[in-house]
N, C-alpha and C positions, 0 to 999 in steps of 0.2 A: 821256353816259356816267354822268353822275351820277345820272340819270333811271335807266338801266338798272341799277345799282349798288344803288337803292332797292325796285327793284322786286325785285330778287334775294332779298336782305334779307328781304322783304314775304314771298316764297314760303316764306323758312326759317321761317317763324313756323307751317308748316302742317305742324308736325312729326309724328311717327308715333307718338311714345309721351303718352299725355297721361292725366290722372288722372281723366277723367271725359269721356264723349261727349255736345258742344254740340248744343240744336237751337235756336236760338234761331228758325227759321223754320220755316214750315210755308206747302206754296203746295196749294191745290186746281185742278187744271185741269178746262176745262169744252171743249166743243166746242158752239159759237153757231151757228144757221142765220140767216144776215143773206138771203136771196135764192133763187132754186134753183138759181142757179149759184155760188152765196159764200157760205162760213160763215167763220168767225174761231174762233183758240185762244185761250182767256183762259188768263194764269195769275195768281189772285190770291193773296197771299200775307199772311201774318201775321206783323209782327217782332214780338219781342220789345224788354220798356224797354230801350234803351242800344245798341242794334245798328242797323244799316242797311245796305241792300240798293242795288247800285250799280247806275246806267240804261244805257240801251245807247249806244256806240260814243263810247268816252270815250279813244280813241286811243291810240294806243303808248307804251308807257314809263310810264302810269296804273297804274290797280287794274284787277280783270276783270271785264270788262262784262259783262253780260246777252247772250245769243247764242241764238238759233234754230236748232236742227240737227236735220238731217232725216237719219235711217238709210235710211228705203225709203218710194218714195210709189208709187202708181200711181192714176190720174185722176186729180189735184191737179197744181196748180200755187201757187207762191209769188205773194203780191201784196206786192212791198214790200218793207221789212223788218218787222223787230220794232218795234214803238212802245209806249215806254211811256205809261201813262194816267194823270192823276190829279196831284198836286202834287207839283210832285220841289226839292229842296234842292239850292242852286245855290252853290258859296263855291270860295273855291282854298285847293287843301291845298298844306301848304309842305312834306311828305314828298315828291311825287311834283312840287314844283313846275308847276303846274297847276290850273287848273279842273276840278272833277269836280262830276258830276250825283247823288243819292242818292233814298233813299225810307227815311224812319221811320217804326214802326208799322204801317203797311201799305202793299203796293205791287203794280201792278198791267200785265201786259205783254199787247198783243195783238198774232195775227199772221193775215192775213189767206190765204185759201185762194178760186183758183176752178176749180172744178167741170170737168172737161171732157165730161162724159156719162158714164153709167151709172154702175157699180161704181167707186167709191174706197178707199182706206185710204194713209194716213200713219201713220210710227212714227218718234221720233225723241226728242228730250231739249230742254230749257232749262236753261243754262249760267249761271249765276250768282255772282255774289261777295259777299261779308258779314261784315264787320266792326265790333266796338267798338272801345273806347277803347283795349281794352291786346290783343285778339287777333283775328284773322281766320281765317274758313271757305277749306278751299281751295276749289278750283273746282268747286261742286257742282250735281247732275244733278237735273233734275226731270224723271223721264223720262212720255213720252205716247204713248196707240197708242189711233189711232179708224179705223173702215170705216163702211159705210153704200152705199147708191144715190143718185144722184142723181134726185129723180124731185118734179115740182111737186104733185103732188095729195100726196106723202108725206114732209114735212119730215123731213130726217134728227135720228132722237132725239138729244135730249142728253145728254151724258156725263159724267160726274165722276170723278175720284181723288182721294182725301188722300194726298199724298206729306211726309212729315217731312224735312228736309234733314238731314246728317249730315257728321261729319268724313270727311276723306280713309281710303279703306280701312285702310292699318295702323294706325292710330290706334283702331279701334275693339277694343274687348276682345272674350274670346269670341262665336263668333256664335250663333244659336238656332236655325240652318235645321231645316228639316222634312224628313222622309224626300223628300216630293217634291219639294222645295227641290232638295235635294243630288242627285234623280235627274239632274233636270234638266242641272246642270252634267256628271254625270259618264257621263250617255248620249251626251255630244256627243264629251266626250272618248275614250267607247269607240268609237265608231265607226271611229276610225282606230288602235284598239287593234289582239290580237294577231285571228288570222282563227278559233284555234280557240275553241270556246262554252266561256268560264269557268263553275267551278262557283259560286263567288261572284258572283254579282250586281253591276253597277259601283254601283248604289244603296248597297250593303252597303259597298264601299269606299270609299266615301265617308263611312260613318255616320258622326257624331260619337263621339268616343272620350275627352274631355274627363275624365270621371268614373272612367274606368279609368285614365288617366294620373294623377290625384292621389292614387288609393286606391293605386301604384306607389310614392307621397314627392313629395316637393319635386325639381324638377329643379335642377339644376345651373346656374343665372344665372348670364349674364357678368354681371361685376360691372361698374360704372360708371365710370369715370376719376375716381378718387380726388381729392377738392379737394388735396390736398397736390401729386398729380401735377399737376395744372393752374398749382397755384401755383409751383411749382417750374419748371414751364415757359417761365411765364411772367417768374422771374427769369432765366432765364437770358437768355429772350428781353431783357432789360433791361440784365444785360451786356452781351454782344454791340451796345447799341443806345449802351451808351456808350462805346465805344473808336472808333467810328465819328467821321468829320471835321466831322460837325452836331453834335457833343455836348463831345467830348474837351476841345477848346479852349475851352470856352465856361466850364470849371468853374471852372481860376482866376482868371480875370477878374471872376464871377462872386461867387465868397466873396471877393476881395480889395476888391470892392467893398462888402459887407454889414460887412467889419471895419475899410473907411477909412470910412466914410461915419459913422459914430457912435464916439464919445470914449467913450462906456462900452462896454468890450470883450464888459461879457455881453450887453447887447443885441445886438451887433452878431452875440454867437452865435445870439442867439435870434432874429433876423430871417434868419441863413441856414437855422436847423430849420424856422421859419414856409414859408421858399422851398420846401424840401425837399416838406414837408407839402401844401404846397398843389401839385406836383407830384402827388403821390400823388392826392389830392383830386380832379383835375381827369383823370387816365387813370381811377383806377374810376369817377365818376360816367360816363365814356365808355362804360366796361363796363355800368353800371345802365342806361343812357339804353336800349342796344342791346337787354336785354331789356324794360324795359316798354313800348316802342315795338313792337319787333315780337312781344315771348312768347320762352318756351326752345323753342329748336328743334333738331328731331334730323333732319341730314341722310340720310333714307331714301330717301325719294319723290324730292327733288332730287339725290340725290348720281348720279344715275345719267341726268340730265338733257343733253340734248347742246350744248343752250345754256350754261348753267349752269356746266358743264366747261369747255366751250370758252370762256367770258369769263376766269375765272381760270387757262387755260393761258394765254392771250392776256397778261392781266393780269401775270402772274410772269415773263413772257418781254421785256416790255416795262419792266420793275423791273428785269431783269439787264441786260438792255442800258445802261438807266443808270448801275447799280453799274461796267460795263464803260468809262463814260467815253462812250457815246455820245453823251446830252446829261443835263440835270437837269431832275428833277422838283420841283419847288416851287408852294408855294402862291402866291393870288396876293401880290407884297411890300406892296399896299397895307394890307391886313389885318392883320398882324403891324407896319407904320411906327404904324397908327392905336391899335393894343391898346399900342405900346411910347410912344408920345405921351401917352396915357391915364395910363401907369404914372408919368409924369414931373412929371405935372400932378396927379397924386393924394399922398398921402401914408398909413403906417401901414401895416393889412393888406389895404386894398383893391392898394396898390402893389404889395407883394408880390406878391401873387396876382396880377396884372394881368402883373408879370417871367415870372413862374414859365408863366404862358400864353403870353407871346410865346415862349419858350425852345420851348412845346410846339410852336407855327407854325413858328421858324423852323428845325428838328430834320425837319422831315416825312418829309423828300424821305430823309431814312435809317431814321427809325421806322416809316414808314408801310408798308411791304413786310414789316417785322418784327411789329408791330400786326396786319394785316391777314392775313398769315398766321396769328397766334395764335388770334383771332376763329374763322376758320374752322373750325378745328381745336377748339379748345373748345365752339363750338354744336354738335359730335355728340354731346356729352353728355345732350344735351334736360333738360339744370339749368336752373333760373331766375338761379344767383346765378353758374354757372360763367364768363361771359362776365367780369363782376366780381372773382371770385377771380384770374379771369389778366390781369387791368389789375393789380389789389393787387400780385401779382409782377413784374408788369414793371416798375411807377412805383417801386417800392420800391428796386429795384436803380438805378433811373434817377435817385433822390434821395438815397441813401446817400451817393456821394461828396462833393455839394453839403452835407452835415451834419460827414460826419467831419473835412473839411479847415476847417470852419469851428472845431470842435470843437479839432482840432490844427493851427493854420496852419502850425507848420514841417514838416509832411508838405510842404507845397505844392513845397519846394526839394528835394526827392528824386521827386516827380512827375514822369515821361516826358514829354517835350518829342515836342508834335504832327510829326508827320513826314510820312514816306513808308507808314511799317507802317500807318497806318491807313489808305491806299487800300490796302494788299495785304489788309485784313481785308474793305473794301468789294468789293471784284473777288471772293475766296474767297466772301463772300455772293452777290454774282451766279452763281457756277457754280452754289451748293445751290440756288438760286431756278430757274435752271434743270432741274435734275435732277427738280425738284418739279415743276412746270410738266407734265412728259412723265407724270405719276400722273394728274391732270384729265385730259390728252387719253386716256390708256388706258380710264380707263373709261367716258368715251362711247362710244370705238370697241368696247368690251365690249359694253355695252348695246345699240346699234343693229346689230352685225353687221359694220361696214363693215369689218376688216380692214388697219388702217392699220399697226396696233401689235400684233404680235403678240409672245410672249415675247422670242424672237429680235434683234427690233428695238428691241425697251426695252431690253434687256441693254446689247446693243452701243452703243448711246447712251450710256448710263449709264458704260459700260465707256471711253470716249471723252472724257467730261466729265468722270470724277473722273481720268483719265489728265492731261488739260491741264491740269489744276487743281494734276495732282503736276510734271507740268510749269513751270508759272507758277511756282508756289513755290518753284522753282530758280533762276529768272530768266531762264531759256529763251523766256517768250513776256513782251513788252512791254506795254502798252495806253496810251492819250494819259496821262494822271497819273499814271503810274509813272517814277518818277527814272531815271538812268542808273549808279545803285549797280550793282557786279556784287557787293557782296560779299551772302551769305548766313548768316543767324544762322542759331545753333543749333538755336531756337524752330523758327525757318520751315522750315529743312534737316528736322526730326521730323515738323512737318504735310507737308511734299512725301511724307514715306517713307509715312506713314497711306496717305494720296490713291494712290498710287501700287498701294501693296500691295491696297489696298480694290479697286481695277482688277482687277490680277491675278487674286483671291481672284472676281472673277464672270466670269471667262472661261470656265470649266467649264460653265457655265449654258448657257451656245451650246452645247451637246451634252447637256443632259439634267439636270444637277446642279441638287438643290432649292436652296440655296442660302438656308437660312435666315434670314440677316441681312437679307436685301431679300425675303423674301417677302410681307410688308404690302406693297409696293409696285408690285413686277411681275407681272405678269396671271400668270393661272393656268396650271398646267403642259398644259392639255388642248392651248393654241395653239401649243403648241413643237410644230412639224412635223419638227426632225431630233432627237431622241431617244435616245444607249443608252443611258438608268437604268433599271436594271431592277426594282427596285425600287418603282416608282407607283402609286399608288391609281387607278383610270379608273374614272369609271363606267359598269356596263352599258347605263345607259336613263339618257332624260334625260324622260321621259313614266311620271306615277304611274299609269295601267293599264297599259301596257303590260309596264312593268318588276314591276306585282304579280304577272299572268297569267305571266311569265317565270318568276316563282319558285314558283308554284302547281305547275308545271308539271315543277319542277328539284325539288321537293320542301325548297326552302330558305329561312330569312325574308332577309324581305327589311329592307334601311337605307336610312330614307328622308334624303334630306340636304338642307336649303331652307338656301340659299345663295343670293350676291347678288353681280355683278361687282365692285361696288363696297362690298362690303364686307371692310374690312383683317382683321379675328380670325380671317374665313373661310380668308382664305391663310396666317394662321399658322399656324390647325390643320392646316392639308391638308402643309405644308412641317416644322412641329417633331414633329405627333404622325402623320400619315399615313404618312411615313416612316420610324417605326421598323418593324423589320423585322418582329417577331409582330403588330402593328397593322396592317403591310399585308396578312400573310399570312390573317389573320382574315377581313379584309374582301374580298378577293380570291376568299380559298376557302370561304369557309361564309357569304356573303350574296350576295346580291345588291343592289346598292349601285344605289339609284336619285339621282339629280341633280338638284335643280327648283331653277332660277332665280328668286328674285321679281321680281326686273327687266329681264325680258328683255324687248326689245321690239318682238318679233317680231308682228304682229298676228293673231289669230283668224282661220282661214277664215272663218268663221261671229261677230257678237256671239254671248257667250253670257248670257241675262235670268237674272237668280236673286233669290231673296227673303232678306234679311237684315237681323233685327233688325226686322222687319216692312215693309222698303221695298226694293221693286226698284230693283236694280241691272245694269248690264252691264258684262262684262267683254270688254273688245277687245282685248288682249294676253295670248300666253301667261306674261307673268310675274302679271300678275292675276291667272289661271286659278289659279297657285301661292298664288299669297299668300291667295286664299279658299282652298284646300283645308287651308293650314297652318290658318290663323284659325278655318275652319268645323269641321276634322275633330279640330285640335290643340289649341286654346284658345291659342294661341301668334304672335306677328307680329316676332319678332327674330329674326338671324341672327347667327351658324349654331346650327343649330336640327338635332339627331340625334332619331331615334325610331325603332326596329325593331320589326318587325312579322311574326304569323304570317301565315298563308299567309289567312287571313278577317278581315287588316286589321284586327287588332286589338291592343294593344302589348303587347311581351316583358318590358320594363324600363320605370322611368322613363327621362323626356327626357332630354338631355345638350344643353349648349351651350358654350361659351367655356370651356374649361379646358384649359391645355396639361400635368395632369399624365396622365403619359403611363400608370401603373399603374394610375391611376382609369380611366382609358377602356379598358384593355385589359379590367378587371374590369366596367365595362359591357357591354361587347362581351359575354363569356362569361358573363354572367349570362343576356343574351336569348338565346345561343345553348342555356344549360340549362334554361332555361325549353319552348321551344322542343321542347326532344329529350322533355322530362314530360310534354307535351301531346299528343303524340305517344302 
């Protein structure tokens, strides 16, 4: 688990927004005639200082090996596998726990090929991984495509490409394609376009349009999660981590020991601030560690991963059942007996610090689900320092009380005596653990198709779980650590009535209601199959030729909309500003509203090869297909991403993204709509 847990980690680092596009390799492949029935593929490659290139089949739960894949052969056959050549660097890495194999400076893979008669060709890619000290490539393509005869009097010639490696698609800035670049892509996708002959060319709709969108203005950027929100987050997360039954108790024993333990009362304040501080100390260096190990990373590419999802649904389901009293999670006790053995036998501020770390071990098994959740959540920021900003708030909250009561010990006699209420706050965390939990499974089952979770069935879950939870806080449902009190405070009686009402308040939703307060969370309105709000935004097409040809045709522009299942801003807008009622009626009656998923991951009848940034690529997914058309045509790789367009694919207005005020986008709208009617 841990293994897998790292390597997750290792993926976040291949974020989608970054300041600058890495090549720190470059591999030329060649095609070798060893025989007349056996040639070999070399790929020799060039690192750069401080990077390295990882060898093949370095097994599960590692970094990503080098891999051979073949798209289309015919006469060839495989001999082998891949083997790499040449001196490879052999140590075990203590991230993945393991032996891994490498190659610095340069590195060199062959794969052997025999001949069966006549006519050959092979096409296909070399899979690779590469990393420094502080970031890594994701898993990137060196793609190759040879034919020839097979014939002894006529050695088949040999071949060369310069292939430049590059980051993961979003990650890259504007792209450079070439009219035939972009034909390429967009003749495959007219094919299944409309049947009648557009008068626009799909080349043309495809052009890049880059230079008219800025000579338009500045678009409208979502803005980034504000350090203050992260930090604030992350107090609070810090709260909540101290009323918990790993923490609460532990405080006045704690300063009561810092103020018997020394005869001069101001040290003794000043070793519980020391305690305090070095709690702090010890959660943001946690936060610093996580980015210069793996980079800031923004979950794009992964957030819509089915593994990925499905370990943190996994993950948060098995953290609520604990909260629920099933069993406990804890580190192992030797670790925290050895760090607090350490503290006993040392003295001054190594001591200190040595408490303040067992306090952090022996706390886990409640911090760790609140921690872990945080992390998550703050790496969509793709900050370098955000990870850090929401350790600062959490440890801070988590050492304030260890300061104040040292500060004023007769607080200590007016401090709530540990109880029962703090398993009824542990179990309340288990329900939110869970309700969270069912967001990771949604948008896998988004992304792949499979149908698990559709509006319907999120609701009524959700509808369910915060129901027991208003439930429980009546004292209606029991669990193994909960007393046999019937009586009910005041406190707890106001969170049952929330819980309860919050229920209620999304049962409408099983028939159609946007239901704005959960719309970051529950899939989008398209998968509610029983429906009367009348009221919805649908889009016509979910394909950019087809829905352009549609409007060419209707005489109307069209609204292109590059959205992402797993992206939360997406369903604000669609639930706070979609549904007002002149915003729907805009979009309904004077465009035609096209739909493009970037991570759908539906596959390509067909790969489709394209040139960008001067290195072929393919694209196997239709959410690929989208995400170069945004990049190639838009200069743009975030979501949600608006842009209208006339009828020759070219823009009405500036871009619009992430803003929920609702008169700004209405006045978007009717700007491209009078632009539009001029042109005309």
């Amino acid at each position: 688990m841990k293994k897998l847990f790292s390597l997750l980690l290792l993926c976040l680092a291949f974020g989608t927004i970054q300041a600058q596009i890495k090549e720190p390799v470059k591999f030329k492949t060649e095609l070798k005639t060893l025989s007349d029935t056996e040639v070999e593929v070399l790929f020799t490659a060039t690192i750069d200082q401080g990077w390295h290139v990882y060898s093949t089949d370095l097994g599960e739960g590692g970094p990503i090996s080098a891999t051979f894949n073949v798209d289309k052969k015919a006469g060839v056959e495989l001999v082998g596998k891949l083997k790499p050549v040449g001196k490879e660097i052999a140590t075990y890495d203590k991230l993945f726990e393991m032996k891994v194999r490498y190659f610095e400076h340069s590195a060199k893979f062959s794969q052997k090929l025999k001949l069966t008669g006549g006519k050959y060709s092979i096409e296909g890619y070399l899979e690779f991984g590469a990393c420094d000290d502080e970031s890594c490539l994701p898993p990137t393509e060196v793609p190759f495509k040879y034919s020839g005869e097979a014939k002894a009097s006529a050695p088949a010639a040999v071949k060369t490409a310069e292939v430049k490696t590059e980051d993961s698609k979003a990650a890259e800035p504007a792209a450079t394609a070439t009219s035939e670049d972009t034909a390429q892509v967009a003749t495959t996708a007219a094919d299944s376009a409309a049947t009648t002959a557009p008068t626009v060319s799909s080349t043309d709709l495809w052009k890049p349009v880059i230079t008219e969108l800025q000579n338009l203005g500045e678009e409208n950027t979502p803005g980034d999660m504000s350090w203050i929100y992260i930090f604030a987050t992350g107090f609070l997360g810090g709260l909540i981590a101290l009323f918990t039954p790993c923490v609460w108790p532990i405080i006045p024993m704690t300063v009561s020991f810092f103020l018997k333990r020394s005869k001069d009362k101001k040290k003794g304040i000043r070793d519980a601030c020391t305690y305090g501080a070095s709690i702090v100390v010890i959660y943001v260096a946690l936060g610093l560690a996580i980015t210069l190990i793996f980079g800031a990373s923004a979950l794009n590419a992964l957030s819509t991963n089915a593994i990925f999802n499905i370990f943190f649904f996994l993950m948060l389901v098995v953290f609520a059942a604990s909260f629920f009293g099933a069993f406990e999670i804890t580190l192992p006790s030797k670790w925290s007996n050895a760090v607090d053995s350490k503290a006993e036998s040392t003295s001054g501020l190594l001591s200190i610090f040595l408490m303040a770390f067992t306090l952090s071990l022996v706390s886990f098994s409640c911090t760790g689900p609140i921690i872990g959740f945080l992390l998550v959540q703050v790496s969509t920021t793709g900050s370098v320092v955000a990870p850090a900003i929401g350790m600062l708030g959490f440890a801070i909250a988590l050492a304030l009380p260890f300061t104040l009561f040292a500060l004023f010990p007769s607080w200590l006699k007016s401090m709530p005596k540990s109880g029962g209420w703090m398993n009824i706050i542990k179990v309340t965390l288990g329900f939110l653990e869970l309700a969270f939990a069912l967001k990771f499974l949604s948008v896998a089952d988004l992304a792949y198709g499979w149908g698990i979770l559709d509006r319907e069935t999120f609701l009524a879950l959700w509808i369910v779980i915060f129901g027991l939870l208003g439930i429980y806080l009546l004292g209606k449902i029991k669990f193994p650590h909960d007393d046999d009190s019937n009586k009910v405070g005041v406190t707890r009686f106001f969170l049952a009535l929330i819980s309860l009402a919050f229920a209620v308040y999304m049962v409408p939703g099983l028939w159609g209601a946007p239901l704005k307060a959960v719309s970051a969370f529950a899939p989008p309105m398209q998968t509610q199959d029983f429906n009367l709000y009348e009221n919805e935004v649908r889009a016509k097409f979910d394909d950019y030729d087809m829905g352009m040809e549609y409007a060419r045709i209707q005489g109307k522009p069209a609204m292109i909309d590059f959205t992402g299942y797993g992206c939360v801003n997406c369903r604000k807008m669609e639930a706070a500003v979609w549904t007002d009622t002149k915003v729907s009626d805009i979009i309904n009656n004077d465009y035609v509203l096209i739909t493009l998923y970037v991570d759908d991951k539906t596959p390509l009848p067909e790969h489709i090869k394209i040139q960008e940034n001067g290195t072929e690529r393919t694209l196997r997914t239709i959410g690929d297909k989208w995400s170069y058309l945004q990049r190639s045509k838009f200069g743009a790789n975030a979501q949600p991403f608006y842009v209208l367009l006339d009828n020759a694919a070219q823009p009405l207005n500036k871009s619009y993204a992430y803003d929920e005020d609702i008169p700004k986008y209405i006045e978007f709208l009717q700007t491209g709509l009078n632009n539009f009617q001029k042109a005309k």
